[in-house]
C-alpha positions as CSV (number, residue, x, y, z in Angstrom):
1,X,0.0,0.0,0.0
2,X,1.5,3.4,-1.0
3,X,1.7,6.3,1.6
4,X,-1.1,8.4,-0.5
5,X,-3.3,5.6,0.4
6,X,-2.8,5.4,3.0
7,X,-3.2,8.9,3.9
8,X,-6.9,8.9,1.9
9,X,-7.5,5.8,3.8
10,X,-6.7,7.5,7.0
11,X,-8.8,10.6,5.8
12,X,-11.5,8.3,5.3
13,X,-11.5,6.9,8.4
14,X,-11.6,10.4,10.1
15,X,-14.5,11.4,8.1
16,X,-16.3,8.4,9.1
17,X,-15.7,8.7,12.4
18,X,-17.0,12.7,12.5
19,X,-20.0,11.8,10.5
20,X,-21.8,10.7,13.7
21,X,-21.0,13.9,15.5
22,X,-22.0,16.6,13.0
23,X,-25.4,14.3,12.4
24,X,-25.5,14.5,16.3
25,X,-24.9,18.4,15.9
26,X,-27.6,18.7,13.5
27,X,-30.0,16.8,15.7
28,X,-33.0,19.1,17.3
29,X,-33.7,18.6,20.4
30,X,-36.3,19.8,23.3
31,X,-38.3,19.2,26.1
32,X,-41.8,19.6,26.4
33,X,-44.1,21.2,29.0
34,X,-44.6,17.7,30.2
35,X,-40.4,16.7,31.0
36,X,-40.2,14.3,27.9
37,X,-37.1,14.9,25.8
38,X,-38.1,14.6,22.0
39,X,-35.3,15.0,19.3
40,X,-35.7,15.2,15.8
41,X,-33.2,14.5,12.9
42,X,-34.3,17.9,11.2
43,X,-37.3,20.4,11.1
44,X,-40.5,18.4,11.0
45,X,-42.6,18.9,7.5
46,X,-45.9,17.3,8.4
47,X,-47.5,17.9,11.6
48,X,-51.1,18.0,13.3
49,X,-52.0,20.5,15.9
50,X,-54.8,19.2,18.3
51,X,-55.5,22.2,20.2
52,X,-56.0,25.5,19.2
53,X,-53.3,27.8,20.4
54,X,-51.0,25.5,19.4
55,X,-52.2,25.8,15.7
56,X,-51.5,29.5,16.2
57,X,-47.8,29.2,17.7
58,X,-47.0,26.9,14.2
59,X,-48.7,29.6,12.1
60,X,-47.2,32.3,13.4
61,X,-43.7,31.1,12.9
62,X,-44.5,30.3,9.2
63,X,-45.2,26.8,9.5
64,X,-48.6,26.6,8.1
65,X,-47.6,24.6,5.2
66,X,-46.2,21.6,7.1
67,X,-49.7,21.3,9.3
68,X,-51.3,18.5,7.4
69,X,-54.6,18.1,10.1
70,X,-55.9,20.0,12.8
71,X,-57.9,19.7,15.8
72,X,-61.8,20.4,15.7
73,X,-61.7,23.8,17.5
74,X,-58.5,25.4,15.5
75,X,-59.7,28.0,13.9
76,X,-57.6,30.6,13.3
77,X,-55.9,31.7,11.1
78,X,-58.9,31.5,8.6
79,X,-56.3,30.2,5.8
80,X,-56.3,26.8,7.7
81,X,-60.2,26.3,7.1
82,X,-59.5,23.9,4.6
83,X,-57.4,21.2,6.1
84,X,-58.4,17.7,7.3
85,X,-60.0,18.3,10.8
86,X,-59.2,15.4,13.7
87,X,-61.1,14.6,16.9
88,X,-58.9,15.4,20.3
89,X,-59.5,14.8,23.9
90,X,-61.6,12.4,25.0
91,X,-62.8,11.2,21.5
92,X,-59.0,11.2,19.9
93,X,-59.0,8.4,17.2
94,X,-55.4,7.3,16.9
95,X,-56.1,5.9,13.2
96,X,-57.4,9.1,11.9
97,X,-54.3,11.1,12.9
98,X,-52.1,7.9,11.5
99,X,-53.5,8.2,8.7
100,X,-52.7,11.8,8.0
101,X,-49.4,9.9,8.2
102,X,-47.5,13.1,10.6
103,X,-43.9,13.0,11.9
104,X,-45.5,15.2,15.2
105,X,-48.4,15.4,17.2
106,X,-48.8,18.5,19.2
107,X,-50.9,18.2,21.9
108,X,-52.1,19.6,25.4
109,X,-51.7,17.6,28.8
110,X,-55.2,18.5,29.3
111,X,-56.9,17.6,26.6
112,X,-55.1,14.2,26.0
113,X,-54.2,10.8,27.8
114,X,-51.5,8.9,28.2
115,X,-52.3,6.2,26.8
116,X,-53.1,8.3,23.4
117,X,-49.7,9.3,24.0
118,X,-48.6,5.9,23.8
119,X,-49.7,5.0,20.8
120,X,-48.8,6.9,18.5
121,X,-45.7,7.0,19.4
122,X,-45.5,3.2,19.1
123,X,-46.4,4.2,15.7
124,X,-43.6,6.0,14.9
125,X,-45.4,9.8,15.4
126,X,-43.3,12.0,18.0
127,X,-45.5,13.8,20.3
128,X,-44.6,16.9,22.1
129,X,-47.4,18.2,25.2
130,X,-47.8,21.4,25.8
131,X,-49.3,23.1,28.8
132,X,-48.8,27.0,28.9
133,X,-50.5,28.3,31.9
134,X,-48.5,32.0,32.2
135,X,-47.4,34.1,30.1
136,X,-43.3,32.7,30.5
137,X,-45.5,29.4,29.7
138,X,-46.3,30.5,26.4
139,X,-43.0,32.4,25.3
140,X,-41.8,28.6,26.2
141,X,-44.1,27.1,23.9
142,X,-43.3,29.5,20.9
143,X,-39.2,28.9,21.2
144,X,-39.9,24.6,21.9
145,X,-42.0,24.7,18.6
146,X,-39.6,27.3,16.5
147,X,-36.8,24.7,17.8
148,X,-38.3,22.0,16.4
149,X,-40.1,23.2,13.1
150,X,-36.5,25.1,12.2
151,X,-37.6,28.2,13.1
152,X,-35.7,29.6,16.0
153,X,-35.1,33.5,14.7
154,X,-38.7,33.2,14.0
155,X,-39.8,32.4,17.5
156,X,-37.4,34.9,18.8
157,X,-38.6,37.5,16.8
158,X,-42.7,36.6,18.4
159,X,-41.8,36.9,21.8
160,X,-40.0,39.8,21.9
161,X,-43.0,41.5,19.7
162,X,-45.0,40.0,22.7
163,X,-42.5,41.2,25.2
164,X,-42.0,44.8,23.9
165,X,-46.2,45.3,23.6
166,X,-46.7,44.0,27.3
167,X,-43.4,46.4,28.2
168,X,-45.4,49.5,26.4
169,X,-48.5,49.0,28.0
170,X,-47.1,48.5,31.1
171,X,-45.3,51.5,30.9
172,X,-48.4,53.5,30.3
173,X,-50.9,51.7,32.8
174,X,-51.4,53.3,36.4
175,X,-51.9,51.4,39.1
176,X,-54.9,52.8,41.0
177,X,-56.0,50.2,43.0
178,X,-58.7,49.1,40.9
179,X,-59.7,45.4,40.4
180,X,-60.7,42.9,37.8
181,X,-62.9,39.9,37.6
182,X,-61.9,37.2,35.1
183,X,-65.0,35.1,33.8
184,X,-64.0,32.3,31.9
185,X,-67.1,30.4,32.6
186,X,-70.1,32.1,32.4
187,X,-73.2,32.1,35.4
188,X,-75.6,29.5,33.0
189,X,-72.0,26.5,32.5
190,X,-71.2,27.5,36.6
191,X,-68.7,30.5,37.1
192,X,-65.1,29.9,36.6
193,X,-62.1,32.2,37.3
194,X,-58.6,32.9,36.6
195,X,-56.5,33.2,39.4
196,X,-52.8,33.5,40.2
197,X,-50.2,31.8,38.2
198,X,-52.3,32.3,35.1
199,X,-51.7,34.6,31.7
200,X,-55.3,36.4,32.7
201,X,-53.8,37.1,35.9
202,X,-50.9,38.5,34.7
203,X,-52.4,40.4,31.9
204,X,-54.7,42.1,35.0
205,X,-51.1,43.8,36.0
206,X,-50.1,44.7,32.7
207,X,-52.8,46.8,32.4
208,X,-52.5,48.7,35.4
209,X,-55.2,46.1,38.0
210,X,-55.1,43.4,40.4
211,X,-56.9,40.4,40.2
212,X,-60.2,40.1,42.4
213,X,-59.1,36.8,42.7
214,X,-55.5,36.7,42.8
215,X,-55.7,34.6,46.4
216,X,-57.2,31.7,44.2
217,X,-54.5,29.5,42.2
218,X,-54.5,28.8,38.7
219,X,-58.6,28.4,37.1
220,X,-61.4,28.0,39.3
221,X,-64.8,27.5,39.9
222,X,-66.0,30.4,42.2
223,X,-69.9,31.2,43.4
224,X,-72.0,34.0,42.5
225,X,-71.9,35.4,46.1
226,X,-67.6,35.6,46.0
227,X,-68.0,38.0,42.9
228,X,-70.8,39.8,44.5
229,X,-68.7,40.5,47.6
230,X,-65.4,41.6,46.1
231,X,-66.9,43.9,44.0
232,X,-64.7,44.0,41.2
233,X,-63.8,48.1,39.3
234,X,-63.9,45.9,36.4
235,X,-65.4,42.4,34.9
236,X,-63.6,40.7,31.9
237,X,-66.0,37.9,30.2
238,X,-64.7,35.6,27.5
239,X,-68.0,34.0,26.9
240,X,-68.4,33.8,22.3
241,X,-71.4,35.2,21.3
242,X,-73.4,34.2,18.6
243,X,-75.2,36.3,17.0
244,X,-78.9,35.3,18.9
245,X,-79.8,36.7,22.4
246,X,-78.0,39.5,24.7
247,X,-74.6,39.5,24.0
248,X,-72.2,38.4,26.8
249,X,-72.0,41.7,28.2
250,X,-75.9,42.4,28.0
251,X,-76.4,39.1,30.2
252,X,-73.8,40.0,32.7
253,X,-75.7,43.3,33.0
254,X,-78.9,42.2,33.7
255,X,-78.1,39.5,36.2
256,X,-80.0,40.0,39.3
257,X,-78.3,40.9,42.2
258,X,-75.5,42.4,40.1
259,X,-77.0,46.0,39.7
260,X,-75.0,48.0,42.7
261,X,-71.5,46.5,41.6
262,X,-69.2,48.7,40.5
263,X,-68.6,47.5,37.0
264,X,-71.9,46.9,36.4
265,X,-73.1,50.7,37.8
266,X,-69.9,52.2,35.4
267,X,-70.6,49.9,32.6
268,X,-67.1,48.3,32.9
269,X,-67.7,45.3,31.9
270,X,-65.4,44.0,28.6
271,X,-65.7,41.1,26.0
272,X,-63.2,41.6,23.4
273,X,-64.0,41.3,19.9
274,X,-62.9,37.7,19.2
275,X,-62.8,36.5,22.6
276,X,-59.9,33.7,21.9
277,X,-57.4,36.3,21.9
278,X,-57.4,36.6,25.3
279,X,-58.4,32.5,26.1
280,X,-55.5,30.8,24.2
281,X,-51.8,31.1,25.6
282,X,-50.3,32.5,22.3
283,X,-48.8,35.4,20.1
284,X,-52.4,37.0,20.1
285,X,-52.4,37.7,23.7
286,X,-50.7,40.9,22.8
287,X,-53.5,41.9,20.9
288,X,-55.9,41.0,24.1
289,X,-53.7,43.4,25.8
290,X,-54.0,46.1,23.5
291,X,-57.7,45.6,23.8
292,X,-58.1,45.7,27.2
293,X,-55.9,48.3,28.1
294,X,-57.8,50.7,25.3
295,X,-61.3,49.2,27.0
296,X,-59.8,50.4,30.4
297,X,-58.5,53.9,29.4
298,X,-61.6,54.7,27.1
299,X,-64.0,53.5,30.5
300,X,-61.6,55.8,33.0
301,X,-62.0,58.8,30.7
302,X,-66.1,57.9,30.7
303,X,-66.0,58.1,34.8
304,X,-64.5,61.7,35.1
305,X,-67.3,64.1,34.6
306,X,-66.7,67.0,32.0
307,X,-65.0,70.2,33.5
């Protein structure tokens, strides 16, 4: 064997022995909101998003093209109308999302079960659970799904968008004392609240107000008396309305027993204009932000009489 090859048989050897390195290197690799380490080869291309905030993080960072299914209450943006629609939760039927044949599943710890979790990745599908219950929760969420969809400057570039509108707002918002009442459930379904450790919650101090129920951890069902009693400056509702009957601020209004509270007396009582902005942990809680702090500002002005 002559010294030049074995010098290209040496070089040979060197390269081979790098090539599982740099294909470590390109390896992507997180953990989701649930502790499970999931690594990828390279940016997944075909996806399904079961739950709707999800569908918004991927859409957002410009990944709309590789969702191939979605789950029945992802809705937005409007451009994703026309893809195949899955089941999720309770109902989840493994076969229907196999057959949408998907390298990931994204799916929420709430929504889901274990054992769906199970099987699908028996079948070759890598899952990755989210759970975004704060506002860090959800900048998480964005950068885990930029990592893993190759879009990292993308992600980067949503949160601090997010971070830089809550900043401004902030900024702006005085803190006079004044308190808010989250409704995420409305009086007919039994009330529910957001309380502490929860975007709503945080969203409250953004804007300039404290919770009403800020002594109450994460989202809870609360009775009609509690709200009564506390006698919040200001009442948030994220009950839809659709199109038939009083809208969700006319009902909240007219509810008996509910005349003498403040926010009902002052008419400070707010249901943004597409309600899922400020429901879903995802880029649009800016704009729920933007609403509510305008809703806040407009209402103050309405309170001090004309000189």
């Amino acid at each position: 064997m002559t010294m030049k090859t074995v010098s290209l048989f040496l070089a040979a050897m060197m390269l081979a022995a790098c090539l599982p390195a740099l294909a470590g290197e390109a390896a992507l690799t997180v953990t989701d909101m649930h502790g499970r380490e999931i690594t990828l080869e390279e940016p997944a291309t075909r996806v399904v998003a079961l739950q709707p905030a999800d569908c918004e993080i991927l859409c957002a960072l410009g990944c709309e093209e590789a969702l191939v299914g979605v789950g029945q209450y992802c809705d937005y943006p409007a451009s994703i109308a026309g893809l195949p629609v899955v089941q999720s939760g309770s109902e989840t039927n493994i076969e229907e999302i196999l057959a949408l044949n998907p390298q990931v599943v994204f799916m929420s710890d709430m929504a889901q079960s274990e054992e769906q979790v199970n099987q699908l990745e028996e079948n070759g599908v890598r899952v990755v659970v989210s759970k975004a219950a704060d506002i860090e929760g959800v900048y998480y969420a964005i950068r885990m799904f930029g990592t893993l969809m190759g879009r990292d400057e993308e992600a980067e570039a949503i949160v601090a968008d997010m971070q830089n509108t809550f900043a401004e707002i902030k900024a702006k918002s005085a803190d006079e004392g004044k308190t808010v009442y989250f409704e995420v459930s409305p009086l007919q379904w039994g009330l529910w609240t957001a309380g502490s450790g929860t975007f709503m919650d945080e969203l409250a101090g953004i804007c300039g107000l404290t919770n009403a129920f800020a002594d109450v951890t994460d989202w809870a069902a609360i009775s009609e008396e509690q709200v009564i009693e506390r006698d919040p400056d200001y009442i948030v509702t994220i009950t839809m309305y659709y199109g038939e009957g009083p809208t969700p601020v006319e009902e909240i209004m007219s509810r008996e027993g509910w005349q003498d509270m403040k926010a009902v007396k002052n008419g400070a009582v707010f249901n943004a204009s597409d309600s899922n902005t400020l429901s879903r942990p995802g880029p649009r809680l800016k704009d729920a932000a933007v609403e509510l702090y305008t809703f806040i500002t407009e209402t103050a002005e309405e309170e001090v009489p004309a000189a």
